[in-house]
Every structure is written in C-alpha cells, then in structure tokens.
C-alpha positions as a Markdown table, in Angstrom:
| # | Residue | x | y | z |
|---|---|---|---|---|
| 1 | Unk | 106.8 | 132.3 | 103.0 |
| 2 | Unk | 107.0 | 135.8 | 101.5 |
| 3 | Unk | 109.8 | 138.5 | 101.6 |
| 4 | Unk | 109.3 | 140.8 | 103.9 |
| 5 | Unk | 111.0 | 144.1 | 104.6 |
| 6 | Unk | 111.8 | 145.0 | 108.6 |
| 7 | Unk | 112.1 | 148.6 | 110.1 |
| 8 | Unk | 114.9 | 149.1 | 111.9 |
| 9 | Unk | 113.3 | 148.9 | 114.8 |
| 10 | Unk | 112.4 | 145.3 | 114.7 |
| 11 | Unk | 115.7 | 144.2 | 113.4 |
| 12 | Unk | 117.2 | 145.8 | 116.8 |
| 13 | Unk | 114.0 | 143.3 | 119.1 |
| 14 | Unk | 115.3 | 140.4 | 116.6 |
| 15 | Unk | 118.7 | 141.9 | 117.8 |
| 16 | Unk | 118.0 | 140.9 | 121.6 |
| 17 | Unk | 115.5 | 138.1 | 121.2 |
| 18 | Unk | 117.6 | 135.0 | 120.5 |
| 19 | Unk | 118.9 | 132.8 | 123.4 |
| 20 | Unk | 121.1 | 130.8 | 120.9 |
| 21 | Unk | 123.3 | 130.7 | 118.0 |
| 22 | Unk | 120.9 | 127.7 | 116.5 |
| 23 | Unk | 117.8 | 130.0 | 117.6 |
| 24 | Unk | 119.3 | 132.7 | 115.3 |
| 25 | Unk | 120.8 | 130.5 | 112.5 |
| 26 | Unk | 117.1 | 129.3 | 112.4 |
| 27 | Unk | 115.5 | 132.8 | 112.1 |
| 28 | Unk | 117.9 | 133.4 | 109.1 |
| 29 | Unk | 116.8 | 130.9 | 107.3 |
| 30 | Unk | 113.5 | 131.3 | 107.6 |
| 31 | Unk | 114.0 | 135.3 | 106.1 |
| 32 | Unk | 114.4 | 134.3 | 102.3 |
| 33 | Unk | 112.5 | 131.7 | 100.0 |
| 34 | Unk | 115.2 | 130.1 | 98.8 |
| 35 | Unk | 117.1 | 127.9 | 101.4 |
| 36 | Unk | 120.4 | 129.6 | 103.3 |
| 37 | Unk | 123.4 | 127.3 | 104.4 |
| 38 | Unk | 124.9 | 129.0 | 107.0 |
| 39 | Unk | 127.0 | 125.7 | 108.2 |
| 40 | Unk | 130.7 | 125.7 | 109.3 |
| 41 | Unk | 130.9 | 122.9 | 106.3 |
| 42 | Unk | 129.5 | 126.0 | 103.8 |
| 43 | Unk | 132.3 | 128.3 | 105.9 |
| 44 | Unk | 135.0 | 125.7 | 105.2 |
| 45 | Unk | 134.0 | 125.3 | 101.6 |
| 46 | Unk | 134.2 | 129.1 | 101.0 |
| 47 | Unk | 137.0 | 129.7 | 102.9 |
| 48 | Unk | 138.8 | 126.5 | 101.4 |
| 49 | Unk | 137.8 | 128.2 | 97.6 |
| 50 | Unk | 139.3 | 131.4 | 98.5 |
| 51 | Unk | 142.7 | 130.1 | 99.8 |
| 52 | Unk | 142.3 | 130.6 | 103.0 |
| 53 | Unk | 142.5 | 127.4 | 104.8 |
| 54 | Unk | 146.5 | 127.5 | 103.8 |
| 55 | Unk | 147.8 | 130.3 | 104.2 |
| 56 | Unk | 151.4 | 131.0 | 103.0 |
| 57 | Unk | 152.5 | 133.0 | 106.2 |
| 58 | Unk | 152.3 | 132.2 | 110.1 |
| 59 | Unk | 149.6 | 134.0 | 112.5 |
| 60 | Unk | 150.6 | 134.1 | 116.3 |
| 61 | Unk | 147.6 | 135.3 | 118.1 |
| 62 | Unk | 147.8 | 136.9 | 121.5 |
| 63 | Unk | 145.0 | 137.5 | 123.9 |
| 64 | Unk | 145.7 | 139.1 | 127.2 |
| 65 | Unk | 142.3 | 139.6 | 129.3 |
| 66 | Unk | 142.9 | 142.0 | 132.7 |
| 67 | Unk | 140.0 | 143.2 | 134.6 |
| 68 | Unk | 138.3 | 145.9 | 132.8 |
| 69 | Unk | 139.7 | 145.5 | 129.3 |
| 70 | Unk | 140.0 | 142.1 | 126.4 |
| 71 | Unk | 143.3 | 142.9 | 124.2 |
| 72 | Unk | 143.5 | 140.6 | 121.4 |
| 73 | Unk | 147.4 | 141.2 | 119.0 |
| 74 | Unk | 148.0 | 139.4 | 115.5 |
C-alpha cells in the first residue's frame, strides 16, 4: 500500500463514514506502510513512560448533565 495524500474534503466523508471505533482504528492503520499500534496496551505503555499512570496529586471529577447542556469540573 502507497502513501497517499487526502483533500480535505475526503478527510471530512472519512469524518462521517465509520460506524465504529474498531471500523476507524482499522482505517488508520491501513493509512501508513509501516504498522500503527493504536491499542489501549500502546496508551498504557506511553502513558506509564511519561508518569502518568501515578500521579502525585488527587483529581475529583465532576459531571453534572441537565437537559440542554454536559458540564464536566476537575
């Protein structure tokens, strides 16, 4: 498979054309020669290299949801 550059245009159709997250994770990795790992495991690794899986503070999330709006407080 080729590199191949996309107009804007199609990348807003690839936008709207996947039904899934696997359908998309699939597309992805199809775009480049060389494979992508786009895992949680890959996440975990990365975020585990950059200190982030222990953080030295607390984080209390909030989420309220009424009917019109989502609010979301750290």
């Amino acid at each position: 498979m080729g590199n191949k550059l996309i107009t804007s245009s199609e990348a807003n159709t690839n936008r709207l054309r996947f039904r899934s997250i696997d359908k998309w994770l699939h597309w992805q990795e199809s775009l480049h020669f060389t494979a992508i790992e786009l895992g949680l495991e890959r996440c975990r690794r990365v975020a585990n290299n950059m200190g982030l899986l222990n953080p030295s503070y607390k984080l209390l999330v909030l989420l309220e949801q009424t009917e019109k709006d989502l609010v979301l407080l750290c």
